[in-house]
C-alpha positions in Angstrom: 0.0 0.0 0.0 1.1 3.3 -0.4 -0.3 4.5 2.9 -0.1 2.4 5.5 -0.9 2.9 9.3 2.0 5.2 10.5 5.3 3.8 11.2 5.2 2.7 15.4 7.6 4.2 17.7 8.5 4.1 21.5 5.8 5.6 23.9 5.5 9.7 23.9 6.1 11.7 27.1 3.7 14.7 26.8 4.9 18.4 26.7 3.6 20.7 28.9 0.7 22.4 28.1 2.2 25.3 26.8 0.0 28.7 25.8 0.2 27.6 22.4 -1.1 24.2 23.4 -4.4 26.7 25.7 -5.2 28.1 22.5 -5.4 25.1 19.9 -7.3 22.9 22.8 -9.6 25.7 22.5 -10.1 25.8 18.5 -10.2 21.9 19.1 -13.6 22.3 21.1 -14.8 25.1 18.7 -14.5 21.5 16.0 -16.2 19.0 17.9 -19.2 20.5 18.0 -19.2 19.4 14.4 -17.2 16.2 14.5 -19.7 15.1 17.3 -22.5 15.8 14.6 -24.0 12.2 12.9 -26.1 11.8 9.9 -29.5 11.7 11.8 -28.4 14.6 14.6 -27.4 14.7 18.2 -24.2 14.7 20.2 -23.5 11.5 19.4 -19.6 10.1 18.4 -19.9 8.5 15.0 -17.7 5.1 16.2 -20.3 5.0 19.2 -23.2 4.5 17.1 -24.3 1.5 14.4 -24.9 3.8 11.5 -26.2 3.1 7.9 -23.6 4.5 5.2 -25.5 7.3 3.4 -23.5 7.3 0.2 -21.7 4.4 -1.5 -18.8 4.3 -3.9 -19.9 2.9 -7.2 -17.5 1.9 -10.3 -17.6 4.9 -13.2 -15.6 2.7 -15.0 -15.5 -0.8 -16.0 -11.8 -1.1 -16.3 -9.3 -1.7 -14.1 -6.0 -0.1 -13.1 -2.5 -1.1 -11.3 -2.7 1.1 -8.0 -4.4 4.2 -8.8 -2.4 7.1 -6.8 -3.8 10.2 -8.5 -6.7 11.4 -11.1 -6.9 14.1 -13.3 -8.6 16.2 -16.1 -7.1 18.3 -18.5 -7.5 22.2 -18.6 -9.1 22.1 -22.5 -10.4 18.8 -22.7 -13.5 17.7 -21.7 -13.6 14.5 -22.2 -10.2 12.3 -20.6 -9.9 11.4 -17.3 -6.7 10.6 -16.3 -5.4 8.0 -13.9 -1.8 7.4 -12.9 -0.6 4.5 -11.6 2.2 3.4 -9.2 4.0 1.8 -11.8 4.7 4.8 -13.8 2.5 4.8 -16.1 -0.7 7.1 -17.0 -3.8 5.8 -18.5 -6.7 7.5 -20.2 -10.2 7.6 -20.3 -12.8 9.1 -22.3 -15.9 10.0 -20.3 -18.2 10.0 -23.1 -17.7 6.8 -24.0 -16.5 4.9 -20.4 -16.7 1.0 -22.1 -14.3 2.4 -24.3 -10.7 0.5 -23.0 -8.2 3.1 -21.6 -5.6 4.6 -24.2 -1.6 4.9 -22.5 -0.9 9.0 -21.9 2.3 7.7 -20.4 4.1 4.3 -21.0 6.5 4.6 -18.2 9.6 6.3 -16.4 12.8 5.0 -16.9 14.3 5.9 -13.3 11.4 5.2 -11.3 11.3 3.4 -7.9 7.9 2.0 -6.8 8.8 0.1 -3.6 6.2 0.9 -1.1 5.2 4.5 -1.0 6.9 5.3 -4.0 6.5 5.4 -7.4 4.6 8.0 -9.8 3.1 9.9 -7.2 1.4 13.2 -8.9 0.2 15.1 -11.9 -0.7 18.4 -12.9 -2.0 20.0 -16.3 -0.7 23.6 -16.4 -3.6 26.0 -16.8 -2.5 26.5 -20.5 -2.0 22.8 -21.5 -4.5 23.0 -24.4 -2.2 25.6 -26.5 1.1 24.7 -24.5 1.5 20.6 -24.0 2.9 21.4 -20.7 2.6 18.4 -18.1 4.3 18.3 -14.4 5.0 14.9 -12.6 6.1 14.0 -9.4 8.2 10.7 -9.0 10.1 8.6 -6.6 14.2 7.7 -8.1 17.0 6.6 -6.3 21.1 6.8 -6.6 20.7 9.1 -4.6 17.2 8.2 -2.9 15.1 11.3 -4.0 11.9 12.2 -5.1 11.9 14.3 -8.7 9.5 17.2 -10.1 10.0 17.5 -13.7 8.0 19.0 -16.4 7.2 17.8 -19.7 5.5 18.2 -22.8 3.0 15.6 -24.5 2.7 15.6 -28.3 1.0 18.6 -30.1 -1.9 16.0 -30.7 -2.2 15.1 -26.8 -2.3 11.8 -27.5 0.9 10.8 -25.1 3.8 12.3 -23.0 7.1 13.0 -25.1 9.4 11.6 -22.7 12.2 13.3 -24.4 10.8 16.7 -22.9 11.5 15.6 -19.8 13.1 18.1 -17.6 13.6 17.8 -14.0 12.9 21.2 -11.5 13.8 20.0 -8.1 15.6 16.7 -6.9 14.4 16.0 -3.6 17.0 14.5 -1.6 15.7 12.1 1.4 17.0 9.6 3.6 14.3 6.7 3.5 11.7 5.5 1.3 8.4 6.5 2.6 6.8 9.6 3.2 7.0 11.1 -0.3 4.1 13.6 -0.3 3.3 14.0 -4.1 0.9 16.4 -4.3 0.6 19.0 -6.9 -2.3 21.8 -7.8 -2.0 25.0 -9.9 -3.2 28.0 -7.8 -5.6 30.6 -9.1 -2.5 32.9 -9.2 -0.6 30.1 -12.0 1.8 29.1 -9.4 2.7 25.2 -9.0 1.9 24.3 -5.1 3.9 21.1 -4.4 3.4 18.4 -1.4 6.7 17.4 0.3 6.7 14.4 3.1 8.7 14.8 5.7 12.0 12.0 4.3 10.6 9.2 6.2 10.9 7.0 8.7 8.8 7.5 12.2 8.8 11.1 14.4 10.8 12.9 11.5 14.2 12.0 13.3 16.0 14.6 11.1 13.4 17.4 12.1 12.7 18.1 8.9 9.4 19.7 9.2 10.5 22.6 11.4 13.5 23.4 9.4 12.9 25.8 7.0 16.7 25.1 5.7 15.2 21.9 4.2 12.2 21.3 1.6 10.7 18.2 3.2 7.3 18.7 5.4 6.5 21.3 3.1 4.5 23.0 0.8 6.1 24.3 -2.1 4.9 27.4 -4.3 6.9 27.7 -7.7 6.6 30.0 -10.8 6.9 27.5 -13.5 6.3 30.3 -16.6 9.3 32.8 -15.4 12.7 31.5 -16.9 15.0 30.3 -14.2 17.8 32.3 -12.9 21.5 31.3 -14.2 21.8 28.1 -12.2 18.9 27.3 -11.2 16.3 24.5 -12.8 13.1 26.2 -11.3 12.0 30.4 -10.5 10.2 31.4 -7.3 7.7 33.7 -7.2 8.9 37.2 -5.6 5.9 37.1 -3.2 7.1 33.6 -1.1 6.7 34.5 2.5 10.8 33.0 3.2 12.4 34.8 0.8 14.0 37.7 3.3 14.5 35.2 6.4 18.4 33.9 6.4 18.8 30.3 5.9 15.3 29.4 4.7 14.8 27.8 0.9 13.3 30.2 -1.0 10.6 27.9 -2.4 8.6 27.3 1.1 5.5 28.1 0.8 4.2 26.4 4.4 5.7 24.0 6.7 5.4 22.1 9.9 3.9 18.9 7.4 4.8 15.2 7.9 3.2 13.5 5.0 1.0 15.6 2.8 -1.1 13.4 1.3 -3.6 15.5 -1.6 -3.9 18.7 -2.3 -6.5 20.7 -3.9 -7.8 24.6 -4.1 -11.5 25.7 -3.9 -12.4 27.0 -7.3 -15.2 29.6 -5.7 -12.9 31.2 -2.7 -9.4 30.3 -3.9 -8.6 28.3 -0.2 -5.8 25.8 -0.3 -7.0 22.7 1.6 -4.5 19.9 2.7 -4.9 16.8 4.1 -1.8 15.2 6.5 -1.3 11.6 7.1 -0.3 11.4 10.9 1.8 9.6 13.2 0.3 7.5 15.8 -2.4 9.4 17.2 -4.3 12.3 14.6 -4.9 12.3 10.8 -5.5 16.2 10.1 -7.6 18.8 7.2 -5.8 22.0 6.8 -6.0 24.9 5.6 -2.7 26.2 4.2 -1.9 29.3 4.2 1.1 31.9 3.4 4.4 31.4 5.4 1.8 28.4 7.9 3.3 26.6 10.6 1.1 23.2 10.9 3.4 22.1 13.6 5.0 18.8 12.6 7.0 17.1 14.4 6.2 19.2 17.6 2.6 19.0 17.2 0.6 15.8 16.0 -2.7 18.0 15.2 -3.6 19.3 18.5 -1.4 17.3 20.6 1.9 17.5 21.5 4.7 15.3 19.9 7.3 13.7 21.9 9.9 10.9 21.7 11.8 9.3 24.5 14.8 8.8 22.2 14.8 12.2 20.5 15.9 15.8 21.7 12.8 18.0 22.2 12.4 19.0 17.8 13.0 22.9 17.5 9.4 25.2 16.7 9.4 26.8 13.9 9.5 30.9 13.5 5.9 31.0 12.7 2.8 30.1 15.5 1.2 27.0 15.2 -1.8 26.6 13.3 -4.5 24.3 14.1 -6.3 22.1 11.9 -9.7 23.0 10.6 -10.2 19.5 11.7 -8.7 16.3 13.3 -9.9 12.4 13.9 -7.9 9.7 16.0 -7.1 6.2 15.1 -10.7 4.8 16.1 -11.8 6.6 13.1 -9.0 5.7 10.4 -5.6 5.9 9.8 -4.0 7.2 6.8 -6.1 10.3 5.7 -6.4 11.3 1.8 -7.3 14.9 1.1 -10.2 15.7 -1.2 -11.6 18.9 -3.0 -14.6 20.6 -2.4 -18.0 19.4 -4.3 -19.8 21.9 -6.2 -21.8 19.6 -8.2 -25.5 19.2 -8.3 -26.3 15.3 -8.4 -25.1 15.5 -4.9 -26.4 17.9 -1.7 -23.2 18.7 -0.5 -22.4 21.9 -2.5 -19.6 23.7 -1.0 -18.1 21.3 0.8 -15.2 19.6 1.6 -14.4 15.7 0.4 -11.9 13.7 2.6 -11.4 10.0 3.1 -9.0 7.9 4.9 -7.6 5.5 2.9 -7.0 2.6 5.6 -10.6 3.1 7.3 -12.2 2.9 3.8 -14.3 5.9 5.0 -15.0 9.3 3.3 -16.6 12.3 5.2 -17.5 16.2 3.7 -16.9 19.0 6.1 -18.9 22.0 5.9 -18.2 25.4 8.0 -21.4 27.3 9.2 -20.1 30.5 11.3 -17.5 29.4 13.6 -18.6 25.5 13.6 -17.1 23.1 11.5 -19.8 20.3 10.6 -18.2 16.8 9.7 -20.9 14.0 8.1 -20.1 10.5 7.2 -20.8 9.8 3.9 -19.2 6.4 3.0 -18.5 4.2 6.0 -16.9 1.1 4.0 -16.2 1.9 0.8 -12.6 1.2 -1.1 -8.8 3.0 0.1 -9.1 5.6 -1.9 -5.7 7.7 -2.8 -7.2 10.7 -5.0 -10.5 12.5 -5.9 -10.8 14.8 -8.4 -13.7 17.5 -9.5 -15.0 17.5 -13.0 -16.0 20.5 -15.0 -19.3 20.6 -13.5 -17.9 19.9 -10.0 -18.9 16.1 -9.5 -16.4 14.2 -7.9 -14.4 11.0 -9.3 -12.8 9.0 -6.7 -9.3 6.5 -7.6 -9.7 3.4 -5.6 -6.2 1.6 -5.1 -7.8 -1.3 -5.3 -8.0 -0.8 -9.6 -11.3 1.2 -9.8 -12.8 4.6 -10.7 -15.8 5.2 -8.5 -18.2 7.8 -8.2 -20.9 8.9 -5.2 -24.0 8.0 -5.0 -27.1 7.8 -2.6 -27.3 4.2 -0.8 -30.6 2.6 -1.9 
């Protein structure tokens, strides 16, 4: 799998509660009065009660895939859907016609790694694909063990990826295999926003996500249309909040992340949202913002992070920022972010998708004033590693199992 239940590690002592610590417990009660929120209404916990899923997961598409990790459509093209797969290679779909067997987009990466967590991790379409061909990928290599995010072009018919375009922007140096983040989304200001894991391992041992002298646990923001400066692969946008501070890469966008797992922005308000696969106790939804601490590794959501057989990690310069919303390990495990629905098969317009790929769950998450209203949709439905919203803002769900769902109503 390439999620599984977080890595175990020796017992935590707890930090003292700190005034940082006063003021997220607080926004942490402010959130359960909508995690505590079921289906039929009442305070009553969701793993407390035998509930009836309300929405299932049914196949779009008749075909099958090999590990599913992301889905995407094409800025220009309203038909293809495509799926990436582990294995490196990209499949596509034509929605008008779904019987219709999948055609390859990409055949495969020479340099790949797909052991575990890696592999081809992410896509993204820049916004002016249809006239420009342009393509970004996100893959796990090795010698040294790295992750890679290169752009490339596909042929001026679309029809596949000319791997002879391939150029790589960053290298990603890391010192284990899991962890890999992947994420990618084009921002409504044309930037690339980039989802960096934390290098592995359990507890970040090498306090990466604090460090802002080191990419991984990060967001990335990246200005793929300005030519690079002389010796450099990539440009950064002259807005980055890091830019001034000494010792900080110039690419961080937002930090404090251990394993960034899918990340998508609201087409209406223009909100980044983020979902982050935990350790050993909370699976978070975030909303990232400019120059964000989300407190990894001193913080696991809204609790503190310890290990016995670490130094207390350094705290960022930035305070702490809470999740919109957390869940423990009763609930799931390995968290996949979503995208917010704006479709109209569905009553759910305006919110927020999530699902946690081990638990086989998906929830939306709606804000009302201050209160933050999570519903179950699908209680036991497929690990699902990406969503993505079509043109008319219906969701499509990859299934790592091989399948292409969609949402619908149980019976």
């Amino acid at each position: 799998m390439t999620q599984p239940p977080p890595a175990p590690g020796p017992p935590r002592a707890l930090a003292p509660r700190t005034a940082l610590f006063a003021v997220v417990f607080a926004a942490v009660a402010l959130l359960a009065i909508g995690y505590w929120l079921t289906v039929g209404g009442g305070m009553r916990r969701p793993d407390s009660v035998k509930m009836a899923s309300p929405y299932l997961l049914v196949e779009a598409f008749p075909g099958r895939f090999t590990r599913p990790l992301d889905l995407r459509t094409a800025p220009g093209d309203t038909d293809s859907l495509f799926v990436v797969e582990q294995d490196g290679a990209i499949q596509r779909l034509s929605r008008r016609a779904p019987n219709a067997a999948p055609r390859a987009f990409l055949t495969g990466l020479p340099v790949l790694r797909q052991n575990n967590e890696e592999g081809l991790l992410g896509l993204a379409f820049h916004p002016g694909y249809a006239e420009n061909r342009r393509l970004f990928l996100y893959f796990s290599t090795s010698s040294p063990l790295r992750n890679v995010v290169a752009e490339a072009r596909a042929t001026a018919d679309g029809e596949q990826v000319d791997l002879s375009t391939l150029r790589p922007l960053l290298d990603l140096e890391k010192p284990y295999g899991n962890h890999n983040g992947g994420a990618m989304a084009f921002g409504p200001d044309g930037m690339l926003y980039v989802g960096v894991g934390d290098g592995g391992s359990g507890g970040d041992p090498h306090q990466h996500g604090q460090n802002l002298g080191s990419l991984l646990g990060k967001i990335l923001r990246l200005d793929v249309d300005t030519p690079p400066e002389p010796g450099s692969s990539v440009s950064v946008p002259k807005d980055n909040p890091f830019l001034a501070r000494p010792g900080a890469r110039r690419e961080i966008y937002a930090y404090g992340l251990r394993n960034p797992w899918r990340i998508a922005f609201d087409p209406k308000t223009g909100e980044l949202w983020a979902g982050d696969v935990g350790q050993d106790r909370r699976e978070e939804v975030d909303l990232i913002v400019a120059g964000g601490n989300y407190g990894w590794s001193r913080w696991e959501g809204s609790l503190p992070f310890e290990r016995l057989d670490q130094p207390a990690h350094t705290l960022g310069p930035t305070p702490v920022i809470p999740p919109v919303h957390e869940y423990d390990h009763k609930e799931g495990q390995s968290i996949t972010g979503g995208v917010v629905y704006y479709g109209k098969a569905q009553p759910l317009h305006g919110r927020y998708l999530f699902a946690d790929f081990a638990a086989k769950r998906v929830w939306s998450l709606e804000r009302v004033g201050q209160q933050v209203i999570v519903q179950a949709l699908v209680l036991d439905g497929c690990p699902v590693s990406s969503m993505t919203a079509l043109e008319d803002g219906e969701v499509l769900f990859a299934c790592f199992d091989g399948t292409i769902a969609r949402l619908e109503p149980s019976p």
